[in-house]
C-alpha positions in Angstrom: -46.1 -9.7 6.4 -46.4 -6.2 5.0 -43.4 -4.7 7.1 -41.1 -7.5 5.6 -41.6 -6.7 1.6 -41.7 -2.9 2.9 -38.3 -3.4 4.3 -36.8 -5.2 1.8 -37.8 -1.6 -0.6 -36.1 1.0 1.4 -33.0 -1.4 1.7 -33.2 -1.6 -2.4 -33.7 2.6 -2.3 -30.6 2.9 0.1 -28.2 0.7 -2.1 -29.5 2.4 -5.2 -28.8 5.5 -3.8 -25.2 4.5 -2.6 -24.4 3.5 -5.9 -25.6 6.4 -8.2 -23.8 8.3 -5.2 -20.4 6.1 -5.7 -20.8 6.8 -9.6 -21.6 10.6 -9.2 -19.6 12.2 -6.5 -15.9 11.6 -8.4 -17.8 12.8 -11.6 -19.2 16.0 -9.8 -16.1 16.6 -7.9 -13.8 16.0 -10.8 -16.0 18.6 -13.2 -15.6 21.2 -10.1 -12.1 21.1 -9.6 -11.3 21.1 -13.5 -14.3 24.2 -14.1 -12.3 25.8 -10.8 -8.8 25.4 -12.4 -10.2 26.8 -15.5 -11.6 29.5 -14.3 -8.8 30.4 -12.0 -6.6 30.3 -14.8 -8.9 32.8 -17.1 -9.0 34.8 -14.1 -5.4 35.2 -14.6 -4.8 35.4 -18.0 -7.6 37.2 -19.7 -7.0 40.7 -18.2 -3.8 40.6 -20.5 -5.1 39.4 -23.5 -5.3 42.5 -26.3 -9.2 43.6 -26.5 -9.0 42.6 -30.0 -8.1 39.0 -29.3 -10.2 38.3 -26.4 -13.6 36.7 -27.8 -15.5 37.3 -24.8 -15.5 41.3 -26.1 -17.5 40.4 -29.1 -19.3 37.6 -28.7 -22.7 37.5 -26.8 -21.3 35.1 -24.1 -17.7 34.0 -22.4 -15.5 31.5 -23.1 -14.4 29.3 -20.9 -11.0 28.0 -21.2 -9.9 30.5 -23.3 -7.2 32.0 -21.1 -5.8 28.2 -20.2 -5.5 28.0 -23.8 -3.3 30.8 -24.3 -1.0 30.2 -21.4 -0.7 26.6 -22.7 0.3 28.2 -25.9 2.8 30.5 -24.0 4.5 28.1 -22.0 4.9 25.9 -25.3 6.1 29.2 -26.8 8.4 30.3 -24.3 9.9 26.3 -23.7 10.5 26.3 -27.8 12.7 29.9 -27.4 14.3 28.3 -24.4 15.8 25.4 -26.2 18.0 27.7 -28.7 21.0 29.6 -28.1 19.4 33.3 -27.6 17.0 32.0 -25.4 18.8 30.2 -23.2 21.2 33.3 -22.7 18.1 35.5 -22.2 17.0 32.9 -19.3 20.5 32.7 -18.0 20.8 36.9 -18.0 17.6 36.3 -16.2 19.0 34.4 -13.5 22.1 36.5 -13.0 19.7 38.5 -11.9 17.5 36.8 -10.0 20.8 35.6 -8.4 21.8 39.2 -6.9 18.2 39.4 -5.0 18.9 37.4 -1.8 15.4 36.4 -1.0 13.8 36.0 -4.4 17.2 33.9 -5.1 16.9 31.0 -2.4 12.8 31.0 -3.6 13.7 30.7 -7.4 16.3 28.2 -7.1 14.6 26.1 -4.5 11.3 26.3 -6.7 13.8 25.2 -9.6 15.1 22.3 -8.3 11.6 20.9 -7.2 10.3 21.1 -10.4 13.1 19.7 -12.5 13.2 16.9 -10.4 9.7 15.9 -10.4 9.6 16.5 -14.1 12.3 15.0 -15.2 12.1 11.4 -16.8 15.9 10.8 -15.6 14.8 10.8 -12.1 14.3 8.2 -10.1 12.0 10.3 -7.3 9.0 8.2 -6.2 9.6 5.1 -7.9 9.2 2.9 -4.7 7.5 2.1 -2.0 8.0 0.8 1.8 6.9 0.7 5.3 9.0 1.2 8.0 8.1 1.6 11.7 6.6 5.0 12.7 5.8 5.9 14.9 7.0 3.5 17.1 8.1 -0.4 17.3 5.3 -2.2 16.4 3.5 0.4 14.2 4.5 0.5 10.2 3.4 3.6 8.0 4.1 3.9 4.2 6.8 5.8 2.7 8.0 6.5 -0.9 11.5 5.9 -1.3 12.9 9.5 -2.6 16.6 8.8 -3.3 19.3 6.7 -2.5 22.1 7.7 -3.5 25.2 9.3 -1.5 25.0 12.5 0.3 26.3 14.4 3.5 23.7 13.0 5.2 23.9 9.9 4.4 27.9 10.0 5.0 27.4 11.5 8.8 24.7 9.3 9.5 26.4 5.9 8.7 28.9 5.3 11.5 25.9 5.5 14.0 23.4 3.9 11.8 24.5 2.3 8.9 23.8 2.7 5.6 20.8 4.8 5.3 18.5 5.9 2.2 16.0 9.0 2.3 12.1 8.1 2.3 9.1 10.6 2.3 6.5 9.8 4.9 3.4 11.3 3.4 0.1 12.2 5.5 -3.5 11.4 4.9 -5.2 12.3 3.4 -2.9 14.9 2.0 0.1 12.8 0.1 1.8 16.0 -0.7 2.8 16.9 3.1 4.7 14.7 5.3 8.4 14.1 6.2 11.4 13.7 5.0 13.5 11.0 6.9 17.1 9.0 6.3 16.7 5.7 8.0 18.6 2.3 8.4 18.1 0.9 4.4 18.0 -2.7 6.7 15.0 -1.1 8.5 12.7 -0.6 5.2 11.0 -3.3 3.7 9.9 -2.8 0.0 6.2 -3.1 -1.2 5.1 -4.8 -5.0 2.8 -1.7 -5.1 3.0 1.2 -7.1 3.2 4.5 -6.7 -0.1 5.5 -7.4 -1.9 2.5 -5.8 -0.1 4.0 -2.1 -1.0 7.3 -3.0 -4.7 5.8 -3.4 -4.0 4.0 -0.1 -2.9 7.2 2.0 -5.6 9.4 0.5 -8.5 7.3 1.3 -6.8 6.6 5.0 -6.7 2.7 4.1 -10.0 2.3 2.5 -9.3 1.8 -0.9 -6.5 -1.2 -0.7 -4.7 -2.3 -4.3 -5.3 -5.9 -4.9 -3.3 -8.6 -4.0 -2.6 -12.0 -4.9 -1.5 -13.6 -1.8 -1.6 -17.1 -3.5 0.3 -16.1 -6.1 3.0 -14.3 -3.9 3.1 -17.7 -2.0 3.5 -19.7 -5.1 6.2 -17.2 -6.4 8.1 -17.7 -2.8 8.3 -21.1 -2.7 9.4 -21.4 -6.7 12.3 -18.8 -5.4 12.7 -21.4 -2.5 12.9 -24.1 -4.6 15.8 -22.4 -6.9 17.8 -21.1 -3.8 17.9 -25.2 -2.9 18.1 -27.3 -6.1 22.3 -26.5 -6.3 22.9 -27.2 -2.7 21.0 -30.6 -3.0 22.4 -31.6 -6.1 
């Protein structure tokens, strides 16, 4: 009688522990990264700060975040001369030269063109995704959709494939490497899922799963059913 009630404590112990752990591990691991960042930035920043300016010379202890304060401030600074006429020939005199340095030049274009497309709200990067099979018939992986519009690519590819759109294949549980593929557009089937929720998906290796209504998916393909039908019969 005594072992049962005993149990029944260390099983309570063990699920309050999982659960403080649940709540405090992103917490803890959210705080590190950010106090790394921080730091890595002040690292990096501080050393050129005038003396005068830099509170950690006068005041009894340091300031954290000071540094990622002033670059914030610089890049804002640097973005507002950039938008008027004097700076955009300055960045553009830049480039010239940056453009007669054959290695820097393929880094600082390529490094360009990454970040203007992933920062720009015209784009239409990442704003799907699909499974196709990979890595063979019969097994489907996740992709993000990356473009589909009309390329060389896409133009030698089609009289052996079809038409064909590009689609990042992402690994776990690092989303940021993968592959980059052009495959059949027949070949992909879209998901209702966002972005982020298969980002969640493929970082957790398919433990943390968006919800989803299958009865209401049902209910939605039979109305669209229904429609489809309703002119033929009448």
């Amino acid at each position: 009688m005594s072992e049962q009630p005993k149990h029944r404590g260390m099983t309570r112990l063990r699920n309050y522990f999982l659960t403080g752990f649940v709540v405090c591990a992103p917490l803890a691991i959210t705080a590190y990264l950010s106090w790394s960042l921080i730091g890595w930035v002040d690292s990096w920043v501080k050393p050129y700060i005038p003396a005068r300016y830099n509170p950690d010379n006068y005041l009894p202890f340091a300031v954290p975040g000071f540094g990622l304060i002033v670059a914030l401030v610089l890049i804002t600074l640097v973005g507002f001369l950039t938008a008027n006429f004097i700076g955009r020939s300055i960045v553009s005199y830049g480039e010239d030269m940056l453009g007669r340095m054959p290695l820097v030049r393929s880094i600082y274009r390529g490094l360009k063109q990454i970040f203007e497309t992933v920062l720009s709200h015209k784009s239409d990067v990442f704003k799907k995704v699909a499974l196709i099979e990979y890595p063979r018939r019969g097994a489907w992986a996740i992709v993000f959709v990356s473009s589909e519009r009309e390329s060389e690519v896409n133009h030698l590819i089609e009289p052996h494939a079809g038409r064909t759109i590009a689609v990042f294949l992402p690994s776990t549980p690092n989303p940021t490497t993968g592959f980059l593929m052009y495959v059949p557009k027949s070949e992909v089937i879209e998901l209702s899922m966002t972005v982020e929720e298969a980002a969640k998906l493929v970082i957790s290796a398919g433990l943390v799963t968006p919800e989803y209504q299958k009865l209401t998916q049902q209910l939605a393909e039979d109305a669209l059913r229904g429609d489809q039908k309703r002119p033929a019969a009448e």
